[in-house]
C-alpha positions in Angstrom: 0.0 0.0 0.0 2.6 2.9 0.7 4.6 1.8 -2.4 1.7 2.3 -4.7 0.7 5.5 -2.2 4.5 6.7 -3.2 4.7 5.7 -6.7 1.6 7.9 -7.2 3.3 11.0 -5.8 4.8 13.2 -9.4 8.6 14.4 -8.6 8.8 11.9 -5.3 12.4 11.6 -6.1 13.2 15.0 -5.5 12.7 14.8 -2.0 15.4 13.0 -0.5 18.3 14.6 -2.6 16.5 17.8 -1.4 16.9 16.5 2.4 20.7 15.4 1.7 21.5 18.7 0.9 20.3 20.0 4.0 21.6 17.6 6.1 25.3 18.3 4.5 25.0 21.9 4.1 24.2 21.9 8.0 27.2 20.1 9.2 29.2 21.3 6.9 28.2 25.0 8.1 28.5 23.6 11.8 32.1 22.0 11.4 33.2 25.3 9.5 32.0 27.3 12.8 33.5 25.3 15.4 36.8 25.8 13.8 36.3 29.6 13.3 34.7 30.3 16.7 36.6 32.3 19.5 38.3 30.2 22.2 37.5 32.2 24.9 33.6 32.1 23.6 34.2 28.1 23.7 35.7 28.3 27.4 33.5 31.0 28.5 30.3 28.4 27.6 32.0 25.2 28.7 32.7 26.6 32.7 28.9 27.7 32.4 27.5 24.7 34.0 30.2 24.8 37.2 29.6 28.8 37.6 27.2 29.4 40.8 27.0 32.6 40.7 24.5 35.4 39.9 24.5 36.6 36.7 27.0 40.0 36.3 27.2 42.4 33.8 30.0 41.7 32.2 29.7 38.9 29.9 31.9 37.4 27.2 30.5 39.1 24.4 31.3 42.3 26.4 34.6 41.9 26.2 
């Protein structure tokens, strides 16, 4: 039943070469940006969880 329900669909093929594209253009955006992105950004975010204190004024993107 979904083969015929899919066969019967014009242009069907389009669809997954259309979803590849994101899915490469994504991580291929996301692996350019984690080797472009400030260090002190990446340290700044990764001591975020262990920091119990209020929030401040001054934050990384202050500085």
């Amino acid at each position: 039943m979904h083969k015929e329900l899919l066969r019967s669909i014009e242009n069907i093929e389009i669809y997954p070469i259309i979803s590849l594209l994101i899915f490469v253009t994504f991580f291929l955006g996301m692996f350019i940006w984690v080797f472009k992105v400030d260090k002190g950004y990446v340290d700044h975010m990764s001591s975020m969880p262990f920091n119990d204190e209020p929030k401040n004024e001054e934050s990384h993107e202050n500085k």
